[in-house]
C-alpha positions, 0 to 999 in steps of 0.5 A: 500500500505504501509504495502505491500511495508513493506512485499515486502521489507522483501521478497527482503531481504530475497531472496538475502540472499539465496545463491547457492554458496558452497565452492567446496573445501569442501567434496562432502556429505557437499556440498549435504546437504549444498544445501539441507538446503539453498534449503528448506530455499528458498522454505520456502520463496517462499512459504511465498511469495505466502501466504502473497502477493494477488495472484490479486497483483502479476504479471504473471512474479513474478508467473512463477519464483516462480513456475518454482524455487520450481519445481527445488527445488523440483526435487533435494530434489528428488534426491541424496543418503537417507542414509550416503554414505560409504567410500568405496562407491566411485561410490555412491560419484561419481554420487552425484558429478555429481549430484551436478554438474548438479542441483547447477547451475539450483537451481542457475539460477531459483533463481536469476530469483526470484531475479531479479522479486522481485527486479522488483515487489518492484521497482513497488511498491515504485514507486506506493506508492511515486505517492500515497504520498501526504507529498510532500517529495517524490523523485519525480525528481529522481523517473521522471529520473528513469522512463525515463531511464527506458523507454529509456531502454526499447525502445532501448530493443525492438529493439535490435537484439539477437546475432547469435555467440557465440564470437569474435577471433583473437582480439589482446589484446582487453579491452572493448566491448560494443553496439550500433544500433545492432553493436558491438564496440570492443577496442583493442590496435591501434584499434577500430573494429565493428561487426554486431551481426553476427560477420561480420566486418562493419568499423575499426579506427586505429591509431599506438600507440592508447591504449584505455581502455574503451568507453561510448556512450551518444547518438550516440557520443562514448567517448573512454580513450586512455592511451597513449596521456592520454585524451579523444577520441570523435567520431561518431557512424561511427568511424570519429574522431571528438576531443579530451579533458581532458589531463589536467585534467587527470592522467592514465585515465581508465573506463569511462561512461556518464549521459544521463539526465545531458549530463556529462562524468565521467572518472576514473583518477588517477590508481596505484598511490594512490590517484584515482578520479573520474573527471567529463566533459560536454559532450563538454569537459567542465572541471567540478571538481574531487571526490573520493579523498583518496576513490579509490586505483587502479579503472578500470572501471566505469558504471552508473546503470539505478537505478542511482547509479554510479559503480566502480570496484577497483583492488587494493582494491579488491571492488566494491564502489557504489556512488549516484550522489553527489559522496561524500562517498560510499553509499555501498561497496562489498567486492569481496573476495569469499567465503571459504577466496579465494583472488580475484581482480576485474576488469570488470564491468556491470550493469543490469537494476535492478540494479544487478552487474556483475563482473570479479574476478581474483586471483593475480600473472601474470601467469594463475590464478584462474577467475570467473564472479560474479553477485552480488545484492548490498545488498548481500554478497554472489555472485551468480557464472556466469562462473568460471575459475579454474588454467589451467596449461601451456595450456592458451586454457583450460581456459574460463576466461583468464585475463578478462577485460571489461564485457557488460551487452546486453539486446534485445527482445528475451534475455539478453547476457553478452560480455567478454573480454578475452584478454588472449584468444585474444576474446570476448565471449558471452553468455546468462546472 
């Protein structure tokens, strides 16, 4: 088991450093035979893969990524021009670009199904090799937590609805979205919507002068920061105010998210003044402490994983900062600058249950700039590309990102979908993840 765990840990290494990503700046010929190279370097650990690892021992998913991925790769290897492309071949240029357009982000999507399985199959596998552990310095509370998280996860999955719209309109400046029970629970200025998956209204809150910036749920309680009484708005599943908490200890409060198995809130407080902490409740209000002093600079939003680490997006910063539980430094940070030296600030977060971060970039200024959506594996630099959103000149529509805000990483049964809040665009889109 040892020495398994030993080559899947390689494997999972190896495949999160292979990119699809390619600067589109670059000329459509470099940009060719840039993803022919990173092309056959992932075929060749696909199939180092399936030599090393006992085909008894694979699971049918983990098979079926595989495949499905060297039969993408190898249908663009099939592809393109076999000799140098002339100058004066301005049609040839123009079908590799529209080639290029069409397999880069199938080479991309079959490859983070790789990913994601690997990622998974290596989680099995120390999780087996902790239970077969006999030193007793295994991490078996951790490990118990995890386990239960994941069940919880799974439970909740199987029963979650698949959305039948493609989005929300008319949303005047909204800032979060997230789920509860097969409903959609939308923030916005003096508001707080829920939908069904159909996008049919069901119940509202509204209060003048409310600013929410984001909201959790532990259990069926939903905790929402409002940055105009600068506190900590609780409520039930049905939207009835029961209390508030927090003005005391809390400055600017932003992202907010909750702990199942400690029944704690942890709230973003302090942006754009220079000193950011993280400031931590009981589920009651109970005042615990702070942390994350002279860390955080501008931090939005804050998601706990179901791996256990706790995600912070900085604008300011231009990072994404992981905690474990003890908050004391970062166990790791992304820089979120993309490739070719493109600036970019980050703003909303998820998390998925592997563990993978999704994140919405924007290059700076006020008026309509360069967004994407980003999903990044931690050990990785690179970001595989969801969505982009080039500058959209005077016309805001042409845009698909417009100022995002908060992102929500929705499981169910059939799929995964991942919410968008577009508060340029007065919406919140979904798409499949």
């Amino acid at each position: 088991m040892a020495s398994m765990l030993s080559y899947v840990t390689y494997a999972n290494t190896a495949y999160q450093n292979v990119v699809y990503y390619v600067d589109p700046h670059q000329s459509v010929e470099k940009r060719f035979h840039e993803l022919r190279r990173r092309s056959q370097d992932a075929l060749q650990i696909n199939r180092d893969v399936q030599a090393k690892i006992p085909a008894a021992e694979m699971d049918i998913d983990l098979r079926r990524a595989l495949r499905d991925e060297e039969v993408q790769i190898n249908e663009f290897m099939k592809g393109g021009p076999t000799e140098p492309i002339q100058f004066w071949e301005v049609w040839t240029r123009g079908d590799l670009r529209q080639f290029i357009k069409k397999q880069e982000p199938l080479l991309r999507k079959a490859r983070e199904q790789v990913k994601e399985k690997i990622l998974s199959y290596l989680l099995r596998c120390q999780t087996a090799n902790n239970e077969t552990n006999t030193d007793g310095k295994i991490r078996g509370q951790e490990s118990h937590l995890n386990q239960k998280a994941d069940n919880r996860y799974d439970s909740a999955q199987m029963l979650a609805e698949a959305p039948t719209i493609t989005g929300l309109t008319g949303i005047n400046q909204p800032h979060d979205v997230l789920t509860l029970k097969n409903e959609i629970f939308v923030l916005m200025d003096g508001w707080i919507r829920v939908y069904d998956m159909s996008g049919k209204e069901k119940r509202v809150f509204h209060r003048d002068g409310f600013k929410p910036f984001a909201a959790v749920f532990l259990g069926t309680t939903l905790y929402v920061t409002d940055k105009n009484t600068k506190c900590i708005m609780v409520f039930d599943h049905n939207l009835n105010y029961i209390t508030s908490f927090g003005k005391d200890h809390l400055t600017e409060p932003a992202g907010i998210t909750a702990c199942g198995e400690t029944k704690q809130i942890y709230v973003l407080s302090g942006r754009k003044i220079g000193d950011a902490v993280v400031a931590i409740f009981e589920s009651d209000g109970k005042y615990i402490r702070q942390a994350g002093h002279n860390q955080l600079g501008d931090p939005w939003y804050i998601k706990k994983s179901p791996l256990g680490e706790f995600v912070i997006s900085d604008f300011n910063n231009k990072a994404i900062y992981i905690y474990s539980s003890d908050f004391q430094r970062p166990t790791s940070v992304i820089k979120t600058d993309l490739p070719g030296g493109r600036i970019v600030h980050c703003r909303g977060i998820d998390v998925d249950k592997n563990g993978n971060i999704y994140a919405a970039l924007r290059s700076p200024g006020y008026s309509y700039q360069y967004e994407c959506i980003v999903k990044y594996n931690k050990n990785v630099l690179d970001p595989f590309m969801v969505e982009e959103s080039p500058v959209g000149g005077y016309f805001s529509g042409s845009k698909s990102l417009n100022f995002v805000r908060g992102l929500h990483y929705y499981r169910c049964a059939e799929d995964a979908y991942l919410m968008i809040v577009n508060a340029g665009n007065n919406c919140v889109t979904i798409k499949p993840a």
